[in-house]
C-alpha positions as CSV (number, residue, x, y, z in Angstrom):
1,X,41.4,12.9,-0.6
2,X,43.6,13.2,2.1
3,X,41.6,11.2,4.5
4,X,41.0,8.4,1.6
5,X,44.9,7.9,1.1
6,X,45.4,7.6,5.0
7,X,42.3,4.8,5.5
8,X,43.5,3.1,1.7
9,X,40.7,3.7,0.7
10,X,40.5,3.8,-3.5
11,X,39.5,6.8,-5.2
12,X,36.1,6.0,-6.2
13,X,35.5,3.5,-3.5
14,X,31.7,2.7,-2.8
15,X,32.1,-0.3,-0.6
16,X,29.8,1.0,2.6
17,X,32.6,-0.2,5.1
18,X,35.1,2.2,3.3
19,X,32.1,4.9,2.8
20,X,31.9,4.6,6.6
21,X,35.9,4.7,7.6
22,X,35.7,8.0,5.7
23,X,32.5,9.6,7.6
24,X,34.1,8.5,11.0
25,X,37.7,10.0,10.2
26,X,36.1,13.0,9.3
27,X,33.8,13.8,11.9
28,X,36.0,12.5,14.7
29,X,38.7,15.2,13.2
30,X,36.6,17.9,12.5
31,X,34.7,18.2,15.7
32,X,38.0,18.0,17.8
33,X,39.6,20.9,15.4
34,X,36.1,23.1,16.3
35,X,35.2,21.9,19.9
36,X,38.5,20.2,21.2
37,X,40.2,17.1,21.3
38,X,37.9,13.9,21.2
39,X,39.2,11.4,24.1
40,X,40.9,8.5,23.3
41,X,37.8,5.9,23.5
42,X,36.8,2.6,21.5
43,X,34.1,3.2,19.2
44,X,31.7,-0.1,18.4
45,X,29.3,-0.1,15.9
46,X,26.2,-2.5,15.2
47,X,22.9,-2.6,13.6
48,X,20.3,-4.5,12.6
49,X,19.9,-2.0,9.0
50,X,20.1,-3.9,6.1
51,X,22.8,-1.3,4.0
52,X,21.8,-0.3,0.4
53,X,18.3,-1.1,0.8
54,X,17.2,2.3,1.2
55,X,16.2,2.3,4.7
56,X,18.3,5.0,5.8
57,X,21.1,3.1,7.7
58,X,24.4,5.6,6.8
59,X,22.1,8.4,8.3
60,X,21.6,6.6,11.3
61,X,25.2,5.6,11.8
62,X,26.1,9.3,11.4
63,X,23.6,10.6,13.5
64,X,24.7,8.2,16.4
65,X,28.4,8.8,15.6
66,X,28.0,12.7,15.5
67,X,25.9,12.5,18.9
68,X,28.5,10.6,20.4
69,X,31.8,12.2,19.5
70,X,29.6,15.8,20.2
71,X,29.6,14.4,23.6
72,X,32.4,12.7,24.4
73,X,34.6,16.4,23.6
74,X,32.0,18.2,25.6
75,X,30.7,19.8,22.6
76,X,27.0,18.5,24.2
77,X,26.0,17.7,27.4
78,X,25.7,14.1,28.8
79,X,21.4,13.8,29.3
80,X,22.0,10.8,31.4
81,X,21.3,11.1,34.9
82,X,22.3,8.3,37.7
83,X,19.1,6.0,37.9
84,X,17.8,6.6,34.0
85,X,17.7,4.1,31.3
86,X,17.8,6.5,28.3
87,X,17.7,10.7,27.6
88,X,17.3,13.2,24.6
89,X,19.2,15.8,24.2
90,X,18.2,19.3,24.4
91,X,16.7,20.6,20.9
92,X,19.5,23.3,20.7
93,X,21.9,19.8,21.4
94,X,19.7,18.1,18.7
95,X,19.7,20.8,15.7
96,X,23.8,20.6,16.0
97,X,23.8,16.7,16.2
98,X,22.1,17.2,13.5
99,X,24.4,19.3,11.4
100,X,27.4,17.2,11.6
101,X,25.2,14.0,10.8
102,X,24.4,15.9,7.8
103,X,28.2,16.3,7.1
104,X,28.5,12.7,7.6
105,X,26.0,12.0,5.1
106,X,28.4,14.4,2.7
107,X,31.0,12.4,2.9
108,X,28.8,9.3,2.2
109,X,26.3,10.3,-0.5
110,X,27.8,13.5,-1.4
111,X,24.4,15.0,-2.0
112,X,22.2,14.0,0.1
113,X,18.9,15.9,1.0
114,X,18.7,15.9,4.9
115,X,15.8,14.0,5.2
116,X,16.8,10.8,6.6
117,X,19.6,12.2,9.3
118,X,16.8,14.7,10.6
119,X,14.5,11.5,11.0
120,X,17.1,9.7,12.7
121,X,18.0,13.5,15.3
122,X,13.9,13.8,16.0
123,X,12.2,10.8,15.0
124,X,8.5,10.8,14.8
125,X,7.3,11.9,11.3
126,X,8.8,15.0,9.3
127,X,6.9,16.4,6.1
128,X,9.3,17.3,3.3
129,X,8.6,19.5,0.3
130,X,10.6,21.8,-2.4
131,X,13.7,21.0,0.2
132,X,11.8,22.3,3.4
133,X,11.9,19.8,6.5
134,X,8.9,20.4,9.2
135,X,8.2,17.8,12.1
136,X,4.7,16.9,12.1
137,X,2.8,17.2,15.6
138,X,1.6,14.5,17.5
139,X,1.8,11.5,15.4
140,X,0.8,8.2,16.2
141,X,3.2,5.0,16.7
142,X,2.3,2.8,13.8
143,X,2.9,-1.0,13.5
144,X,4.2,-1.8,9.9
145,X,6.1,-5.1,8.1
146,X,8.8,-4.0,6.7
147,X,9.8,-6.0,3.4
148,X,13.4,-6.1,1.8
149,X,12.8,-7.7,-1.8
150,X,16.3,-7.9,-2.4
151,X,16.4,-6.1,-5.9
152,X,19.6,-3.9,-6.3
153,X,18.3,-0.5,-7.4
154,X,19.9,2.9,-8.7
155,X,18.3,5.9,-7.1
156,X,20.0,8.2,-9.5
157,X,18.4,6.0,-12.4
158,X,15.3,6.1,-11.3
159,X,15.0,10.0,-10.9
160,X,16.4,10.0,-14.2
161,X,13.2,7.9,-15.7
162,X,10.9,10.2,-14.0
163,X,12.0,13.3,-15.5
164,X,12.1,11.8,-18.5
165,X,8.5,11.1,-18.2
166,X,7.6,14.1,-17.2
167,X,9.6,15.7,-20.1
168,X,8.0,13.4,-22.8
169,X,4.1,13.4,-21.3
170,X,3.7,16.4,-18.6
171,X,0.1,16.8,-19.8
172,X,-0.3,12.9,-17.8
173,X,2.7,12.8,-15.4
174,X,2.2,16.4,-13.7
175,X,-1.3,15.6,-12.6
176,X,-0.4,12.4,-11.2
177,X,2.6,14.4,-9.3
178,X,-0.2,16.3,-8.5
179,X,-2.5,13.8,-6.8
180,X,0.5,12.1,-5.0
181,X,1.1,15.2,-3.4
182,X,-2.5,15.5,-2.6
183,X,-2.2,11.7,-0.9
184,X,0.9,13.3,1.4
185,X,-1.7,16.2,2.8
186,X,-4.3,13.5,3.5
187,X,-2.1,11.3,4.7
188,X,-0.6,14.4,7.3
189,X,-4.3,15.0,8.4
190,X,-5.0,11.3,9.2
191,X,-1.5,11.0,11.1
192,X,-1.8,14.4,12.8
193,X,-5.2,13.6,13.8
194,X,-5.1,10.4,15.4
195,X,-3.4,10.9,18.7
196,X,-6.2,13.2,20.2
197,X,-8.8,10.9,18.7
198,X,-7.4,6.9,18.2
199,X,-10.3,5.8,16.3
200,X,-10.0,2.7,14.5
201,X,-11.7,4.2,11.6
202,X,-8.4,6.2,10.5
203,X,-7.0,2.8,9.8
204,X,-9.2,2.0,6.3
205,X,-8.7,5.3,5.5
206,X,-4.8,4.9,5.6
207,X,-4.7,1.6,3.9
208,X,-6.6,3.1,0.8
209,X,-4.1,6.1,1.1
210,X,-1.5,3.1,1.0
211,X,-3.5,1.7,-2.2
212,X,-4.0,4.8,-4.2
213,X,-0.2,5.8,-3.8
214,X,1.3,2.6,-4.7
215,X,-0.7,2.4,-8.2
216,X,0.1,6.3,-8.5
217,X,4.1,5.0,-8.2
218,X,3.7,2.1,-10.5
219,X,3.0,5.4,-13.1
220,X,5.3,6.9,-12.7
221,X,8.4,3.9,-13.5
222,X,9.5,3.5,-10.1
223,X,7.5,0.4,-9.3
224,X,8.9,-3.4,-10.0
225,X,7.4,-6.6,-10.1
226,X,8.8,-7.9,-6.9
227,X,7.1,-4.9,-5.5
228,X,4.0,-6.2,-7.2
229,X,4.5,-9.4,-5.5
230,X,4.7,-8.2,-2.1
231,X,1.8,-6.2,-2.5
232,X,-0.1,-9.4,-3.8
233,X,0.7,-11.8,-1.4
234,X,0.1,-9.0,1.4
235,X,-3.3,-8.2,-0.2
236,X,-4.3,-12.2,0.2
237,X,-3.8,-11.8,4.0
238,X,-5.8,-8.9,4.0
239,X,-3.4,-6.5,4.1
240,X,-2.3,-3.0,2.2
241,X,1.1,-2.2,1.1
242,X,3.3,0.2,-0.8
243,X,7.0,0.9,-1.9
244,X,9.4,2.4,0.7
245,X,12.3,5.1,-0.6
246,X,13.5,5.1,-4.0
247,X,11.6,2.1,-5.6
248,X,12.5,0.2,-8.6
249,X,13.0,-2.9,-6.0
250,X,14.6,-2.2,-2.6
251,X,12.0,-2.5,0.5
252,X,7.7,-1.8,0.6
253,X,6.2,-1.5,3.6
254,X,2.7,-2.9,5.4
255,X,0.3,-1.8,7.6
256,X,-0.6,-3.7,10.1
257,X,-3.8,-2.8,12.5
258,X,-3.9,-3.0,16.2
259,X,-6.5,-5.8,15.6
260,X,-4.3,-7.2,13.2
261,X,-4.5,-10.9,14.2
262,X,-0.8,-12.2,14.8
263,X,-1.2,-15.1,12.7
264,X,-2.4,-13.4,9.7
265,X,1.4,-11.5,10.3
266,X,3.0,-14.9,10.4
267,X,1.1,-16.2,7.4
268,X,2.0,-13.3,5.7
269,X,5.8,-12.8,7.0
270,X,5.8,-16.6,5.8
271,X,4.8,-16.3,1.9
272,X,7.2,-13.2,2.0
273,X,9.9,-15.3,2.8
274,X,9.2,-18.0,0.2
275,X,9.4,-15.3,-2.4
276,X,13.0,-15.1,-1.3
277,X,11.9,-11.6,0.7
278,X,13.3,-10.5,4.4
279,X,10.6,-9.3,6.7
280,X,10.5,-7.5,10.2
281,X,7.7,-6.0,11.8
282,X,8.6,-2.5,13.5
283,X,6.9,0.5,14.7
284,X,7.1,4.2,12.5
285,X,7.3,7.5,14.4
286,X,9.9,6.4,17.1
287,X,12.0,8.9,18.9
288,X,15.2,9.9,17.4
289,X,18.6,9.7,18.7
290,X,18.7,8.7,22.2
291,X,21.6,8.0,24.7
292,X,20.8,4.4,26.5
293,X,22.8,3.4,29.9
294,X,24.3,0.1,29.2
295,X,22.0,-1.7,31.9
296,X,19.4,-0.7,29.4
297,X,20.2,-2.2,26.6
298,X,19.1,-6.0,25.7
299,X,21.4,-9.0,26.3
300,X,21.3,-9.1,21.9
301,X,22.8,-6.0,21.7
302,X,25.4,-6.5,24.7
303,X,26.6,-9.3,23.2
304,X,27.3,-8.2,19.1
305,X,28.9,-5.1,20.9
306,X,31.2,-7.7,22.6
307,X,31.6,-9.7,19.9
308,X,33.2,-6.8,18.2
């Protein structure tokens, strides 16, 4: 409260710029009250996150801001050495980056389960379950499109519907729940098993995964008929999608093959964005947080961080 009167920042305030103030005030004070003083430095921040669209972007903004300011007190070491373009931190560094970006995502969300702030510390692919996080070994890179439709959602409504399906028909709903979970352990052997074996078969046996879990969603009440859209037009390019985070609108994602053909990505990203939809094709299981030397970065980046 405190914090929120000094930034004017209204009681009740959701506004993500405001939402952010907060997080940095409170990180930036509480990890020079338990490590020592943060240095006087200018902090710029840009992305290319989309916020409210359920792709995670507070949790990376914490986790970069907690991994910075844990590091500019001394709190972490600096991984760079003279000659490197990027470094990791040590996993000791990385489980207490992690900790604060957690806090961060306190002050943001309030109660928020960890998942996407220990995605953004390790990267790669974690498995989560009854509030347990474990990294899974060895997973491949994969190329996906990644879809905003645009439609506003409400996470909290959402869970609400679901329980009250469950409530009203858990004879039907807990077997689905059931079988969803059964496409998460499949879909953790195929992952797990493609780096020591990159077969190209793994890939049909991922898009059905894809297939089978999207119509399992659409059961459920999270699914939406601009979801159903993308997974149409993506389907009339050959290609298998499914919703992304909380559903109910928000973002789906697509797998794309290595043999993919790039125009059948155009053609696709193309009648996505005539259905009013933003696309960008990106890679899943990335490392996490990492600390880039400025030579490093790309002239894109170099210039929005002067811009700002």
């Amino acid at each position: 409260d405190a914090l929120k009167e000094f930034a004017g920042v209204a009681a009740g305030a959701s506004a993500p710029e405001s939402l952010a103030t907060l997080a940095f005030l409170y990180l930036c004070l509480a990890i020079s009250a338990k490590y020592g003083d943060v240095p006087s430095v200018d902090i710029l921040v840009w992305s290319e996150l989309p916020t409210g669209a359920g792709l995670g972007s507070s949790a990376a903004y914490a986790v970069c801001l907690a991994a910075a300011l844990l590091t500019a007190c001394g709190a972490i070491s600096c991984p760079l050495k003279e000659g490197e373009s990027s470094a990791r931190w040590t996993e000791e560094e990385l489980t207490l980056i992690n900790s604060w970006a957690f806090q961060g995502e306190r002050v943001i969300h309030g109660n928020p389960s960890g998942v996407d702030n220990a995605v953004g510390t390790w990267g790669g692919a974690l498995r989560y379950q009854s509030g347990k996080i474990a990294p899974l070994k060895r997973v491949p890179t994969l190329r996906i499109l990644l879809t905003n439709t645009k439609v506003p959602r409400s996470t909290k409504v959402l869970v609400a519907g679901v329980k009250e399906k469950i409530l009203k028909f858990p004879a039907i709903m807990n077997p689905v729940l059931d079988s969803i979970d059964a496409i998460s352990q499949e879909c953790q052997s195929v992952l797990e098993a493609m780096p020591a074996n990159p077969s190209p078969d793994y890939y049909p046996v991922l898009e059905e995964l894809f297939d089978i879990n999207q119509h399992h969603l659409n059961v459920i009440g999270v699914g939406h008929p601009s979801l159903d859209r993308l997974c149409r037009v993506t389907a009339s390019h050959g290609l298998h999608s499914k919703l992304t985070g909380a559903g109910g609108g928000g973002c789906g994602i697509t797998l794309l093959r290595p043999d993919t053909s790039p125009l059948a990505v155009e053609a696709a990203k193309r009648d996505l964005c005539a259905c009013g939809f933003e696309c960008w094709e990106t890679n899943i299981g990335a490392p996490g947080v990492t600390l880039h030397s400025a030579s490093s970065l790309n002239a894109e980046v170099l210039h929005a961080l002067s811009e700002s």
